[in-house]
Every structure is written in C-alpha cells, then in structure tokens.
DOKOLRO-857854 format. One record per atom (N, C-alpha, C): atom name; residue number from 1; x, y, z. Coordinates in Angstrom, 3 decimals. Last residue first. Layout:
BEGIN
> CA, NUM, X, Y, Z
...
This chain:
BEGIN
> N, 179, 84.346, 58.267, 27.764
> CA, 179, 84.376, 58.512, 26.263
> C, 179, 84.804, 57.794, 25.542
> N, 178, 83.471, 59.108, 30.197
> CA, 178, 83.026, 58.083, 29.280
> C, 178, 83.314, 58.048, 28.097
> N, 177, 85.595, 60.639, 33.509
> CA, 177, 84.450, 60.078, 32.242
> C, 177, 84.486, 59.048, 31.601
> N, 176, 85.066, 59.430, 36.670
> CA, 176, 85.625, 60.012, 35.482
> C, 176, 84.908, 60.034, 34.249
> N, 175, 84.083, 57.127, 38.957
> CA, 175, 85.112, 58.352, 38.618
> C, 175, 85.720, 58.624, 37.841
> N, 174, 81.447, 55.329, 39.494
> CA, 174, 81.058, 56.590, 38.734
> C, 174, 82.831, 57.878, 38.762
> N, 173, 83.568, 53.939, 41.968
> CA, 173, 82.007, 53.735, 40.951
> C, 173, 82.320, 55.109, 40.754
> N, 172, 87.333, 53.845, 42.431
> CA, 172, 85.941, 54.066, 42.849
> C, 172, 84.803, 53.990, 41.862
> N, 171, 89.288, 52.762, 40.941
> CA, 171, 89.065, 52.665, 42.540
> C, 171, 88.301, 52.665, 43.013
> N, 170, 89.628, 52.032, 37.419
> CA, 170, 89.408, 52.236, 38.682
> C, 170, 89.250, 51.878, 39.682
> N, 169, 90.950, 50.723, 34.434
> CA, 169, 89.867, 50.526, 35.906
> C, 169, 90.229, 51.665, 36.427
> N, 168, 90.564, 51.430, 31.092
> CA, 168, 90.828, 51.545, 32.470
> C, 168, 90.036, 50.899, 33.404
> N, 167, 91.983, 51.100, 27.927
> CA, 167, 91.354, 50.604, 28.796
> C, 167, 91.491, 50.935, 30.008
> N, 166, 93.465, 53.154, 25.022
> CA, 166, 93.879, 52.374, 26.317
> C, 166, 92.236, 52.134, 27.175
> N, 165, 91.849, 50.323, 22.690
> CA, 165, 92.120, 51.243, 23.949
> C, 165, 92.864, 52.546, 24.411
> N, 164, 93.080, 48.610, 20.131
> CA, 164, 92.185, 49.532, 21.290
> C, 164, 92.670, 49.842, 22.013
> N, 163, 94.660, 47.605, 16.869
> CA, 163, 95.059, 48.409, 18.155
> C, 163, 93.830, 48.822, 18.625
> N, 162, 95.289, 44.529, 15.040
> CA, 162, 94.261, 45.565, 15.607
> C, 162, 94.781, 45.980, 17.161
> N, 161, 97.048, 43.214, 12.670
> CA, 161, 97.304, 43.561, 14.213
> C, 161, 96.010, 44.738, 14.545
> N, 160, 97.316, 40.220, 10.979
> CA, 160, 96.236, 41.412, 10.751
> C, 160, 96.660, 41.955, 12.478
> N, 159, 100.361, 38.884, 10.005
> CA, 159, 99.008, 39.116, 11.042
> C, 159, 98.741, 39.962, 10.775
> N, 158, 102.950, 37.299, 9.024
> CA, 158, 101.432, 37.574, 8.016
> C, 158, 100.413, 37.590, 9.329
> N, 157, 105.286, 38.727, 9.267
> CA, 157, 104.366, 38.060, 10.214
> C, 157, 103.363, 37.518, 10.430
> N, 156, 105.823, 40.261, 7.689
> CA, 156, 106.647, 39.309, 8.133
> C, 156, 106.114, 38.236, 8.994
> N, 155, 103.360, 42.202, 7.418
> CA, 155, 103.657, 41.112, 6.425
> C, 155, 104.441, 39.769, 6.591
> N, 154, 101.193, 43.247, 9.688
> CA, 154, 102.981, 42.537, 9.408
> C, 154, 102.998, 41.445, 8.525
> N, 153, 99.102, 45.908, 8.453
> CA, 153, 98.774, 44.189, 8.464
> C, 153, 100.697, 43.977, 8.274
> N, 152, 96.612, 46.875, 10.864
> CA, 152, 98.105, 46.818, 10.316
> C, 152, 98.026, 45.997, 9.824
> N, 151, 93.211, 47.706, 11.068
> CA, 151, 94.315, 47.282, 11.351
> C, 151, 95.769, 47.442, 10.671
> N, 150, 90.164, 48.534, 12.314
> CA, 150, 91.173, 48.850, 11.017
> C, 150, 92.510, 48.421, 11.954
> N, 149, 88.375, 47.369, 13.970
> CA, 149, 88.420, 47.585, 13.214
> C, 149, 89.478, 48.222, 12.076
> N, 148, 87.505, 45.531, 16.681
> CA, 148, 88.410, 45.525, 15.784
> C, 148, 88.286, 46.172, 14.537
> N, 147, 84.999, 47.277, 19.183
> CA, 147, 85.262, 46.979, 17.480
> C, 147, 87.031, 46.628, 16.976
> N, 146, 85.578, 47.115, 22.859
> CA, 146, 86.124, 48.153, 21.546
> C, 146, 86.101, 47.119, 20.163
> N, 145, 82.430, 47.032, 24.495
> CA, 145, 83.449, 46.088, 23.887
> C, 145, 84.199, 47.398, 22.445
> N, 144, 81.724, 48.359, 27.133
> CA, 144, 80.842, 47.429, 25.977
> C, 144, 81.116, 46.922, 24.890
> N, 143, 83.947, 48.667, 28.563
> CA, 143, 82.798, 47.596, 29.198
> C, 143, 82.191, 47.296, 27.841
> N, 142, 85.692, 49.317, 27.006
> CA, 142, 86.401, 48.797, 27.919
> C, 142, 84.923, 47.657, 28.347
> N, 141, 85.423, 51.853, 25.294
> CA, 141, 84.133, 50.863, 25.064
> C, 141, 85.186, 49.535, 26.275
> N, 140, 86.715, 54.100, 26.016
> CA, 140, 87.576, 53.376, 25.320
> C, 140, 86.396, 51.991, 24.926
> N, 139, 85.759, 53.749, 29.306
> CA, 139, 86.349, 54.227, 28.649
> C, 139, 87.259, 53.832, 27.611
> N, 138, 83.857, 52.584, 30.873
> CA, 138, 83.337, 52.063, 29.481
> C, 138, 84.825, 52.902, 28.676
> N, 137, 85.616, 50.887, 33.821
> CA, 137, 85.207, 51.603, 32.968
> C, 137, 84.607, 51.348, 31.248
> N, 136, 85.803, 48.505, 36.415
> CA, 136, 86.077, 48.716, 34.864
> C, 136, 85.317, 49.621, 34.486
> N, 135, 87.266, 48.271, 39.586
> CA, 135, 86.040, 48.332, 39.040
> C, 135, 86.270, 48.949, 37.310
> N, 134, 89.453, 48.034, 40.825
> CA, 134, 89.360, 46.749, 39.985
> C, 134, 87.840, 47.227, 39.570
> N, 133, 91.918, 48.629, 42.462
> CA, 133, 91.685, 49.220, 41.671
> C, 133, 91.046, 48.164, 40.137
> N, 132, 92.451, 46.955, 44.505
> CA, 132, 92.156, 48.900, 45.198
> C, 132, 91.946, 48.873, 44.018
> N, 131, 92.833, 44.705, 44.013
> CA, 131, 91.862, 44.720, 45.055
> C, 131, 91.383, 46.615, 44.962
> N, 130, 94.335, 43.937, 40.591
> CA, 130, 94.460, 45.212, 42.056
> C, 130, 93.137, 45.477, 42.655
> N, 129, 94.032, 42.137, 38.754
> CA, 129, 94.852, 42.109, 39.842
> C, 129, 94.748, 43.059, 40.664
> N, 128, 91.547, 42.815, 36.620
> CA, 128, 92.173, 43.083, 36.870
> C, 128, 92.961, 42.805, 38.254
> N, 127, 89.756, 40.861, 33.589
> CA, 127, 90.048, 41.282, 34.877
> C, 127, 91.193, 42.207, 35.196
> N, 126, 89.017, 42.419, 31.216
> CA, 126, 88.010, 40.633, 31.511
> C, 126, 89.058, 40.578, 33.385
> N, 125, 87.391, 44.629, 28.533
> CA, 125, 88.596, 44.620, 30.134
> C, 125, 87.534, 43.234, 30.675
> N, 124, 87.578, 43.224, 25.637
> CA, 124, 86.548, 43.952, 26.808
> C, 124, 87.414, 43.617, 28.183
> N, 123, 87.080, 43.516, 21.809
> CA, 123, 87.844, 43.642, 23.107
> C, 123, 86.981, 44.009, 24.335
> N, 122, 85.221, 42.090, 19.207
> CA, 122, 85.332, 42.718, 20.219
> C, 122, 86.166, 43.045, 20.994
> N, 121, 85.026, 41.350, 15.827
> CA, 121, 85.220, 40.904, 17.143
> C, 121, 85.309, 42.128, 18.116
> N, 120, 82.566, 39.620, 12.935
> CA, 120, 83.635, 40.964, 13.821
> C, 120, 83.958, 40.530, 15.432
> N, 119, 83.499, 37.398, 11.303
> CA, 119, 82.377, 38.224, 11.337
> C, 119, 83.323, 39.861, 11.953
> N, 118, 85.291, 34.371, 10.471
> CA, 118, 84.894, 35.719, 11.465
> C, 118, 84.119, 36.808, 10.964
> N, 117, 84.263, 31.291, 9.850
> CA, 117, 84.874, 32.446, 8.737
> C, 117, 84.217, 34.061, 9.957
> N, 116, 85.220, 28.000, 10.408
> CA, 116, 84.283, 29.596, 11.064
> C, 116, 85.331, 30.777, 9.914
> N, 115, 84.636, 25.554, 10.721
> CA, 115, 84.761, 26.415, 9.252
> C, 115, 84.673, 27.479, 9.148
> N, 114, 86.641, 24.139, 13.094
> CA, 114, 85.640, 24.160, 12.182
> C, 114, 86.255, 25.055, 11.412
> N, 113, 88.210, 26.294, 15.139
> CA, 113, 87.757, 25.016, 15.347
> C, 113, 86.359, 25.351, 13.998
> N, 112, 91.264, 27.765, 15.228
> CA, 112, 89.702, 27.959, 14.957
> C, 112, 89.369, 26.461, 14.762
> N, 111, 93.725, 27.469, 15.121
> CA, 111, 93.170, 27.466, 16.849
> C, 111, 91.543, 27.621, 16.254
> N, 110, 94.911, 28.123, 12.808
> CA, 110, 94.808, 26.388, 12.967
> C, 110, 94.371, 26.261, 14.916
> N, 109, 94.894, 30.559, 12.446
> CA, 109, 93.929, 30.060, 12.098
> C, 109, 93.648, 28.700, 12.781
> N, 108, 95.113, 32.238, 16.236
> CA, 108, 95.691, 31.765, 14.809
> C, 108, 94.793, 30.945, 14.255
> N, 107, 94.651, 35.180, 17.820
> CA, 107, 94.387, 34.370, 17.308
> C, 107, 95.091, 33.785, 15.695
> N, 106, 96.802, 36.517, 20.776
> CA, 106, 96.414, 36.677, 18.992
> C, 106, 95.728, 35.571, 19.035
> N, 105, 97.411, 39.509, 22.042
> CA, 105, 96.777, 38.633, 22.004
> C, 105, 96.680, 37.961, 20.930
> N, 104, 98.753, 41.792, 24.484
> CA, 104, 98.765, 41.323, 23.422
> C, 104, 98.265, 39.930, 23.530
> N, 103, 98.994, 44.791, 26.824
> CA, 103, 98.814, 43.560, 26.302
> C, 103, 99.144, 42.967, 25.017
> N, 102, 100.807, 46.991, 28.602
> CA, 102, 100.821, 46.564, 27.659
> C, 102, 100.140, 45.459, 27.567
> N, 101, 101.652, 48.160, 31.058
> CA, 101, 100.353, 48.254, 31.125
> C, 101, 100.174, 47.831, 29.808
> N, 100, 104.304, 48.027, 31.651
> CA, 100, 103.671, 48.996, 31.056
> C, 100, 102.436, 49.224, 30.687
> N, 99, 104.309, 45.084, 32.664
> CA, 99, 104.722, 46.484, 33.592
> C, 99, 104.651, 47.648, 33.073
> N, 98, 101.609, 43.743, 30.851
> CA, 98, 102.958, 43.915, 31.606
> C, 98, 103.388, 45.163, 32.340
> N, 97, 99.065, 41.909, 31.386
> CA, 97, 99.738, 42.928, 30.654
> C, 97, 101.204, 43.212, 31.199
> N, 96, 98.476, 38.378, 30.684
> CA, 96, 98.458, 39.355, 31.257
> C, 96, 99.303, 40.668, 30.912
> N, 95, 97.735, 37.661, 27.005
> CA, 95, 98.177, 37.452, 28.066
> C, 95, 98.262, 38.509, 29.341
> N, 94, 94.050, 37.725, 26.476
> CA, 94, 95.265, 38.288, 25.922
> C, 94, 96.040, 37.017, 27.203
> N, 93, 91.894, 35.343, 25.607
> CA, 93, 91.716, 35.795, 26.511
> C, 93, 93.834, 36.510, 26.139
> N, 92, 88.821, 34.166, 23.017
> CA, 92, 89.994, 34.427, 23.837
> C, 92, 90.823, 35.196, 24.228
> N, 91, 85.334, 33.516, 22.699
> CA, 91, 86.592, 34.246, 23.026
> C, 91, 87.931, 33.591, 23.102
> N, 90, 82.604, 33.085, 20.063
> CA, 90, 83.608, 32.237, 20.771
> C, 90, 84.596, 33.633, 21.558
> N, 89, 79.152, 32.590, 19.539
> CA, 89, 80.433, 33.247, 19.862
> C, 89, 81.124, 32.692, 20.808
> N, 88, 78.016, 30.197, 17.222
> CA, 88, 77.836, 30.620, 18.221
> C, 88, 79.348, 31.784, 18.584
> N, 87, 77.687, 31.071, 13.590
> CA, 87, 78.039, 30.311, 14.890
> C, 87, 77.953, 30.892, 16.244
> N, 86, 75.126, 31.652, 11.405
> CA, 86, 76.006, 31.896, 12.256
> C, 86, 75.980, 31.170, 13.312
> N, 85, 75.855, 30.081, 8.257
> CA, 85, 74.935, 30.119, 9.638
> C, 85, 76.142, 31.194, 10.569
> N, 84, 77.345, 29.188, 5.983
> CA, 84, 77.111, 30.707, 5.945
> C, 84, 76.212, 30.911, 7.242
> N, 83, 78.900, 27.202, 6.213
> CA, 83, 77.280, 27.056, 5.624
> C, 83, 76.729, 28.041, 5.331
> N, 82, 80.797, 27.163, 8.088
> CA, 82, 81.231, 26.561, 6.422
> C, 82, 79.619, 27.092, 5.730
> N, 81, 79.421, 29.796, 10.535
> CA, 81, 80.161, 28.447, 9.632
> C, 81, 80.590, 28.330, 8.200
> N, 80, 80.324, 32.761, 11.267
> CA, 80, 79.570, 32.150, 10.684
> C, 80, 80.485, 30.752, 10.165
> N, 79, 80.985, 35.013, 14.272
> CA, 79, 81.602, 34.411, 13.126
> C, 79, 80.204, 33.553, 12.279
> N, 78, 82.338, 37.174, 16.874
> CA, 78, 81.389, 36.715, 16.212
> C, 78, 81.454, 36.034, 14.936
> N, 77, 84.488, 36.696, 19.634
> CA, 77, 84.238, 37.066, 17.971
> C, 77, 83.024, 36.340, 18.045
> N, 76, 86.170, 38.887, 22.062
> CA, 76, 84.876, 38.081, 21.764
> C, 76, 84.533, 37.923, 20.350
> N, 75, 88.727, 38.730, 24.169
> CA, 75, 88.295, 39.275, 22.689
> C, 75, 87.294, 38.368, 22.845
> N, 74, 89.693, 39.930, 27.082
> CA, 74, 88.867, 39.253, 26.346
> C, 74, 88.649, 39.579, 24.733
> N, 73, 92.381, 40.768, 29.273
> CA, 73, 91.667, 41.248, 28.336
> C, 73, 90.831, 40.144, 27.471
> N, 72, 93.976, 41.669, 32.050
> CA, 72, 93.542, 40.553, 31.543
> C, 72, 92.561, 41.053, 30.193
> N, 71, 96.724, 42.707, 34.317
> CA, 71, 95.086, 42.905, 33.572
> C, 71, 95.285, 41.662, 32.272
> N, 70, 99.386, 42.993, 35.241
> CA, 70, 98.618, 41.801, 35.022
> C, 70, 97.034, 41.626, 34.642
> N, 69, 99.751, 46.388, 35.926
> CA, 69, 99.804, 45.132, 35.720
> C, 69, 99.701, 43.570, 35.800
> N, 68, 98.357, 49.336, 34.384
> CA, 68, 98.161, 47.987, 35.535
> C, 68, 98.876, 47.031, 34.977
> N, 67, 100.106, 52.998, 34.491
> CA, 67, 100.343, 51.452, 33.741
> C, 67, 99.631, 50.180, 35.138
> N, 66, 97.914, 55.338, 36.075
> CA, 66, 99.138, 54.382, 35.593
> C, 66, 98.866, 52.899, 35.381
> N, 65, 96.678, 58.460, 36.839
> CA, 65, 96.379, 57.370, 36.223
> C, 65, 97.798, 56.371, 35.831
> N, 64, 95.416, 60.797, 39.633
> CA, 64, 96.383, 59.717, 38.779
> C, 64, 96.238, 58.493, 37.502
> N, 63, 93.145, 61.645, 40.504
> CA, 63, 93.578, 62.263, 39.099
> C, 63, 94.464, 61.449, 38.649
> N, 62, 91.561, 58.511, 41.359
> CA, 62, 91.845, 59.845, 42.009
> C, 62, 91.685, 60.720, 40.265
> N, 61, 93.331, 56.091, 39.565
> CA, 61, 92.746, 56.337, 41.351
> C, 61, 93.221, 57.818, 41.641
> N, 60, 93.323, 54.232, 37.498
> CA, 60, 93.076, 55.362, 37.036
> C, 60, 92.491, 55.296, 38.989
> N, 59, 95.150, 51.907, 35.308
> CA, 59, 94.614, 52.176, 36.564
> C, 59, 94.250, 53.315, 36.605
> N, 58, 95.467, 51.224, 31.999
> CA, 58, 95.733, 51.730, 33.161
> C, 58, 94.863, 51.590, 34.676
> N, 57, 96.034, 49.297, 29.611
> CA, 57, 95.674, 49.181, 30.216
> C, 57, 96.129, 49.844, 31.331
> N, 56, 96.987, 49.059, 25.820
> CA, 56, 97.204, 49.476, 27.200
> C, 56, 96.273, 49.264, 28.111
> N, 55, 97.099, 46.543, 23.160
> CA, 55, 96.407, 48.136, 23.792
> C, 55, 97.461, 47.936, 25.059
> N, 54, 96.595, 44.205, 20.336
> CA, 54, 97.162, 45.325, 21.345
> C, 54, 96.663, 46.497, 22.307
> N, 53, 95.885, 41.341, 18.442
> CA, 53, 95.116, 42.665, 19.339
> C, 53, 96.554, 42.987, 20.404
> N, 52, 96.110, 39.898, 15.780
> CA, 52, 96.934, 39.751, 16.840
> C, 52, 96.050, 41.125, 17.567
> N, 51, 95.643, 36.963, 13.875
> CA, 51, 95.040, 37.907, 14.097
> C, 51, 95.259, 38.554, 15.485
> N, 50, 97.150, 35.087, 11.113
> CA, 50, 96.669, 35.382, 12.451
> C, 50, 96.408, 36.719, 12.748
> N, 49, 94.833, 34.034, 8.168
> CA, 49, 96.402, 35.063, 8.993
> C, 49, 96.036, 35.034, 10.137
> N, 48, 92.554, 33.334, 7.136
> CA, 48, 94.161, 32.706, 6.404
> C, 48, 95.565, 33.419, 7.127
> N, 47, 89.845, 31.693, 7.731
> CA, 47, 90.637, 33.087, 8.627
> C, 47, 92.594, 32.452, 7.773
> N, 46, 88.796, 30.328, 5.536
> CA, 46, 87.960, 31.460, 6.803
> C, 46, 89.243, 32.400, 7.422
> N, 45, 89.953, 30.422, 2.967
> CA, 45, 90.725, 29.708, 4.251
> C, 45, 89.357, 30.858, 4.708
> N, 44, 88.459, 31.104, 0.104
> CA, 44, 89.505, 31.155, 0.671
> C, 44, 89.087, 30.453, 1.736
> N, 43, 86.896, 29.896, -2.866
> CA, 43, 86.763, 29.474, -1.675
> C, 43, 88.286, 29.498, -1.146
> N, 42, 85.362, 30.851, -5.647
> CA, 42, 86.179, 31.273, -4.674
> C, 42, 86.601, 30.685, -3.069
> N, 41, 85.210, 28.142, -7.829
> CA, 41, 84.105, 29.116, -6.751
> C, 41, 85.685, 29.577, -5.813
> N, 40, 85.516, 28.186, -11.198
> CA, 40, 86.371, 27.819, -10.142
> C, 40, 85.747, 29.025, -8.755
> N, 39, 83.269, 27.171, -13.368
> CA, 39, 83.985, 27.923, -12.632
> C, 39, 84.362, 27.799, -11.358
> N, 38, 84.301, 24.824, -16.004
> CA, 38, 83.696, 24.814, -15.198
> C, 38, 83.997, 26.145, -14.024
> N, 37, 83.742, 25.432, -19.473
> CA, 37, 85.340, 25.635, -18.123
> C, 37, 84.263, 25.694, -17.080
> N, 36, 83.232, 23.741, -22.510
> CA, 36, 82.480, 24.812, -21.432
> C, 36, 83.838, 24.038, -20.269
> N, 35, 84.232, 22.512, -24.327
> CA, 35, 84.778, 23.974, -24.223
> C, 35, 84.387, 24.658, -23.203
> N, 34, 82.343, 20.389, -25.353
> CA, 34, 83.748, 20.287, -24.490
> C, 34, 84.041, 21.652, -24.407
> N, 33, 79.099, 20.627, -24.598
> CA, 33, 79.917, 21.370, -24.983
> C, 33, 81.783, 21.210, -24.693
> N, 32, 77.538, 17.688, -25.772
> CA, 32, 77.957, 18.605, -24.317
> C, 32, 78.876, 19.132, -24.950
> N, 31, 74.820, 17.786, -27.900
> CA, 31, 76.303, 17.103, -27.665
> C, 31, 76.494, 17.994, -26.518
> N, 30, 71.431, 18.704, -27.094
> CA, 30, 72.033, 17.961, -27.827
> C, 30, 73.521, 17.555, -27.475
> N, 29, 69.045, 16.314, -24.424
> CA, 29, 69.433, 18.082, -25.550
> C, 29, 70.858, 17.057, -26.660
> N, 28, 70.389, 13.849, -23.021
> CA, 28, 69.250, 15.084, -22.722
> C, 28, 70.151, 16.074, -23.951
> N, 27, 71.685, 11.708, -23.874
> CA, 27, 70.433, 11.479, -23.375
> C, 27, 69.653, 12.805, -23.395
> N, 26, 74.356, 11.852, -24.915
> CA, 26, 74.566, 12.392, -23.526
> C, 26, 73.024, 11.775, -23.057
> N, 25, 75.020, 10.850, -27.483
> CA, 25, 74.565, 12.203, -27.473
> C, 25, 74.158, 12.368, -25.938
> N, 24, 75.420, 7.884, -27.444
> CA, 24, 76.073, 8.601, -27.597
> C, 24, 76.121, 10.099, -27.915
> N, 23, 73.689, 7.157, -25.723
> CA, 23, 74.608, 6.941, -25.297
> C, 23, 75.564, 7.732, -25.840
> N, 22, 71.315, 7.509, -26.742
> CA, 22, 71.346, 7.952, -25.606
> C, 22, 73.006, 8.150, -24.890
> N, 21, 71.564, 5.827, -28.879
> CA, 21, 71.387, 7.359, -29.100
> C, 21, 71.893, 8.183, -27.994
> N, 20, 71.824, 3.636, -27.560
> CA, 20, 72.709, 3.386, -28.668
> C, 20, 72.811, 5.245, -28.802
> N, 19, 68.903, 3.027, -26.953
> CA, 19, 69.765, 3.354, -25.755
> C, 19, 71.350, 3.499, -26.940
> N, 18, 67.650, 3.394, -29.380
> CA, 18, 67.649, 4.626, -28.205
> C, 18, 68.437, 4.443, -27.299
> N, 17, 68.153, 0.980, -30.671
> CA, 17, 68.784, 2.679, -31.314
> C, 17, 68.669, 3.358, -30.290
> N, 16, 67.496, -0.758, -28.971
> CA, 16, 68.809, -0.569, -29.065
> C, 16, 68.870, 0.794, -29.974
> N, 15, 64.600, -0.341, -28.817
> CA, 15, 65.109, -0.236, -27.601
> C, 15, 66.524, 0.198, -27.969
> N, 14, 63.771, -1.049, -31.904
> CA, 14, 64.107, 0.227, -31.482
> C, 14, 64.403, 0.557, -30.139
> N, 13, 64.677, -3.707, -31.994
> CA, 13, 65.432, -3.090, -32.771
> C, 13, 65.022, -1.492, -31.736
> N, 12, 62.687, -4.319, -29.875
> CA, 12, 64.029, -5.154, -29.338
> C, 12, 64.894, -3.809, -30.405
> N, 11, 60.117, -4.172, -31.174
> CA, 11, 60.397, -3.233, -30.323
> C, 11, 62.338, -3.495, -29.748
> N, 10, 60.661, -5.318, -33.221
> CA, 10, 60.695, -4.156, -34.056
> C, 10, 60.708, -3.530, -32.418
> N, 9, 60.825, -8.396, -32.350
> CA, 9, 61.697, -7.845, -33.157
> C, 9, 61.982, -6.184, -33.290
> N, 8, 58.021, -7.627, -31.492
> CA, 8, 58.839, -8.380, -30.291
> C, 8, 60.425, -7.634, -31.096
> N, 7, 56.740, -7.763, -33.519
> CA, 7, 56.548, -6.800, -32.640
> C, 7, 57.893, -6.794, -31.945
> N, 6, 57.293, -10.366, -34.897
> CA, 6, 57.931, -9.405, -35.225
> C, 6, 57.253, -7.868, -34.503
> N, 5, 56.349, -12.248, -32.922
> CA, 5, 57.326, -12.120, -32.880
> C, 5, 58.109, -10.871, -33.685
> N, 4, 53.484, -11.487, -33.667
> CA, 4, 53.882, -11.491, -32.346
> C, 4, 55.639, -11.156, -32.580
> N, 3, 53.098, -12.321, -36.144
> CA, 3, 52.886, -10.606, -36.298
> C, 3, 53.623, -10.621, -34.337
> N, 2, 53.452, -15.224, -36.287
> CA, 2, 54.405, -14.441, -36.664
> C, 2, 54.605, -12.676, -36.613
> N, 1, 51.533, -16.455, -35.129
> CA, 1, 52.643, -16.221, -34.272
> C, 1, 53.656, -15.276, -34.885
C-alpha cells in the first residue's frame, strides 16, 4: 500500500507546483508585460455635426424662369451600421421653400437612429405646389439626385452646410436643357 499512496503524494505535490506556477506566471509563455498600453481604437460619433443642405428652386414656363414657392426637396443618404454593413437608405425632406425660392434642411445627429455612420447623400426635387408648373427637370441632377459634396463647415453652428442646385420645374415635357 505504500508505493500507492506515495504516487498519490507525488502526484497531489506536483498538481500544486503547476497550479502554484500557473498562477503566478499567467499559465501561457512567460510574465505579461506591465508596460504594454493597450490601443485606444478610434471610435468617433457616426455623424458628430449636423448636416444642413441649401439651394433654390425655380419655376421655369416658357423663357421665364422664377423663384417656386413651397417646393419640397428630398435628401436621400446612404450609410453603413455600427458593423461596417450597409444600411438600408434613409431620407429627409427640406422645409418648404420660400418666397425666394430658397430651401433648407438639416439633419442632426441625435435624429439618426442606430449606428449609422453616412456614406453619401443625395438631393432630389420631391414636390412642387404649382398645378401649371410641376413637371421636374434633371437640371442641376434635380431628377437623378445632386451629390453632397463639398461643403462649409459653421463653426458657430458646428454644421457641415452643403449647397445644390438651383433645381427646376417646369410647365411643359422636354423644355430646356440638361445640364
């Protein structure tokens, strides 16, 4: 009985040096480096400013062309989640324009739903009030959407401001150009 029990002994002694080792050298390789700085991952706000769109909007019947008012304008963004997927596209819509044919629109961060970090966005004439003057042109990409692309940025205001257009309708199909 006695070669039993001192197995029993010699495995009991070397269980406790290893977990005793394990414990105090981490288990894997050798000491952990206190000095290693873990790195700090960049992770800004998806959208950290609001984001404001401007333009004009005319009517255009005949050779005339003038300020519409109460046109309506769409922004369309494209964006990606917290995950880097892309999300589905979202809009929103200016306020109507004013008696100068002026809009404005903005998005703010705390209106983004989720983790959406924006991609690019669009503008696109989304209606107009005048029965005589309501068919939309590409002028200005009006139909196939004007790019936000270079902007202002109001510091006072911390918004990124993107300017399109001017945007038109018309009276009649096919009057004027495309540019």
């Amino acid at each position: 009985m006695a070669p039993t029990s001192s197995y029993f002994a010699f495995f009991m002694s070397l269980s406790m040096v290893a977990a005793i080792a394990s414990a105090t050298y981490g288990g894997y390789g050798s000491h952990p480096n206190p000095n290693l700085v873990k790195p700090k991952l960049n992770k800004e706000k998806p959208l950290s400013t609001m984001i404001g769109v401007q333009g004009l909007v005319y009517c255009r019947s005949g050779p005339r062309r003038f300020p519409l008012e109460g046109a309506v304008i769409r922004i369309t963004c494209l964006a990606n989640d917290g995950y880097g997927y892309e999300a589905a596209p979202f809009s929103f819509l200016s306020e109507a324009t004013d008696a100068k044919g002026y809009f404005f629109a903005t998005l703010s961060p705390y209106e983004m739903q989720g983790n959406l970090k924006i991609k690019e966005c669009k503008a696109f004439l989304e209606l107009s009030p005048l029965k005589t003057c309501k068919i939309p042109t590409d002028e200005k990409q009006g139909i196939s959407g004007a790019l936000l692309a270079s902007y202002h940025y109001l510091s006072d205001k911390k918004m990124k401001l993107f300017t399109v257009g001017p945007f038109v309708y018309t009276s009649a199909p096919n009057s004027g150009s495309n540019y």
